[in-house]
N, C-alpha and C positions, 0 to 999 in steps of 0.2 A: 626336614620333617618336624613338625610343631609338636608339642607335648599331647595336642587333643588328638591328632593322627596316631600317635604312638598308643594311645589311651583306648579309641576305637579299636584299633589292632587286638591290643590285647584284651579287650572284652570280648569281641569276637572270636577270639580261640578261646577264651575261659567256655564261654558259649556251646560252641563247638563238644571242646571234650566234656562237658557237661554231657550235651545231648546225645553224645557217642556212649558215657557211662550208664546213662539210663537208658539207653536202649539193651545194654548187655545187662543191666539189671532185670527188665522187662521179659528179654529171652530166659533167662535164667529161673524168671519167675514161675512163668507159663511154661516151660521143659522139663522141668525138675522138681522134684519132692526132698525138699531139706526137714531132715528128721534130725535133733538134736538126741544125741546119748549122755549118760551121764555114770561114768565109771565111781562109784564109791572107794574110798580103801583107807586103812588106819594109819599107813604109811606108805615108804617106796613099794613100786610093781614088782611082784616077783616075778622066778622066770615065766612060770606057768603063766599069768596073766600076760606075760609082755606076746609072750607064744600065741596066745588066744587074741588079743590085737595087730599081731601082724598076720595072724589066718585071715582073721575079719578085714583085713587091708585088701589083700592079695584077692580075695574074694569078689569084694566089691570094683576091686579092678579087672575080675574076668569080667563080670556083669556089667559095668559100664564099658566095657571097651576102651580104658582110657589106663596107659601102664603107669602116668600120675596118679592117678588116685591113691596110692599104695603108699607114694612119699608123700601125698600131701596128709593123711592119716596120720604115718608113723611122726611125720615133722611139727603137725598142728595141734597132737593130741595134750594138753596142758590141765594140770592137774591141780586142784583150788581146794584148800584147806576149808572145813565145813565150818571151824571156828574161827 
């Protein structure tokens, strides 16, 4: 196998999963409503807040029907200092 055959190969999968990503971009596009939140706080979550985001988890995972949603919330949720 030549370097140019090895080269075609793999442009043609780079390709591929290219077109396979933006397709599930596309779907995700058109299916879904991505609404960004934005939790404020002066420091760590207490309990009460952490309680009130994993209500807000579990919720959103009856209503999507999907029982990920709940870890991908509690997992994803990342907290950015204002200063």
């Amino acid at each position: 196998m030549t370097i140019m055959n090895i080269l075609v190969m793999t442009m043609t999968t780079v390709c591929n999963k290219v077109n396979n990503l933006l397709r599930v971009v596309f779907f995700l596009l058109t299916h879904h409503i991505f609404q960004p939140i934005a939790v404020e706080t002066l420091g760590p979550i207490n309990e009460s807040a952490r309680a009130f985001l994993d209500d807000l988890g579990r919720r959103i995972s009856v209503l999507s029907v999907d029982d990920r949603a709940f870890v991908f919330i509690s997992t994803h949720l990342c907290c950015h200092s204002a200063f």
